[in-house]
C-alpha positions, -999 to 999 in steps of 0.1 A, spaced: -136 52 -109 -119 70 -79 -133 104 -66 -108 123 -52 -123 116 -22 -128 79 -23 -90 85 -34 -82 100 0 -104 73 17 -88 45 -2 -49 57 5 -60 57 40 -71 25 41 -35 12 23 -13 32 50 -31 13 73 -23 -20 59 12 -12 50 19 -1 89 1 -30 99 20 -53 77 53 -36 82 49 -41 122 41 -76 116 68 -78 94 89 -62 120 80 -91 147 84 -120 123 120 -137 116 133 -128 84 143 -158 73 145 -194 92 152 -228 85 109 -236 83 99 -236 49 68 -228 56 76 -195 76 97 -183 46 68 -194 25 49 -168 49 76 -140 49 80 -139 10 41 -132 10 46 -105 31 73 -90 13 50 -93 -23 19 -83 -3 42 -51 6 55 -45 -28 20 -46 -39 10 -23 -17 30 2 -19 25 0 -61 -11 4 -52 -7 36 -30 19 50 -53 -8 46 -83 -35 61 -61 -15 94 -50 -8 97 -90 -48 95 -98 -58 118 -66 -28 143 -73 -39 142 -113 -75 152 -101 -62 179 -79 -44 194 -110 -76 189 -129 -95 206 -107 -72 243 -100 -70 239 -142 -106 246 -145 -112 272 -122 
């Protein structure tokens, strides 16, 4: 299970690849008349979606853990 820490480690880490993806995203046609570059693009978008889900998730663990932890005091 996620630490609060390893929370803020691991939504690091999925910034990082969603900027990264995003600016390859950015540089790669949308859409083109090679199947196999759209095959590549609609990866990219789910591989997006998917990350963002996962950093969404994460925020809503670390940020339930921060309201655990002023709770208890």
């Amino acid at each position: 299970m996620l630490n609060r820490e390893n929370g803020q480690q691991e939504l690091h880490r999925v910034n990082m690849f969603i900027r990264a993806l995003s600016d390859e995203m950015a540089h790669t046609p949308a859409r083109s008349d090679n199947p196999q570059a759209n095959a590549v693009a609609i990866e990219m978008e789910e591989a997006l979606y998917e990350l963002r889900l996962r950093k969404l998730l994460i925020c809503a663990f670390v940020d339930s853990e921060n309201d655990a932890d002023t709770t208890n005091h």
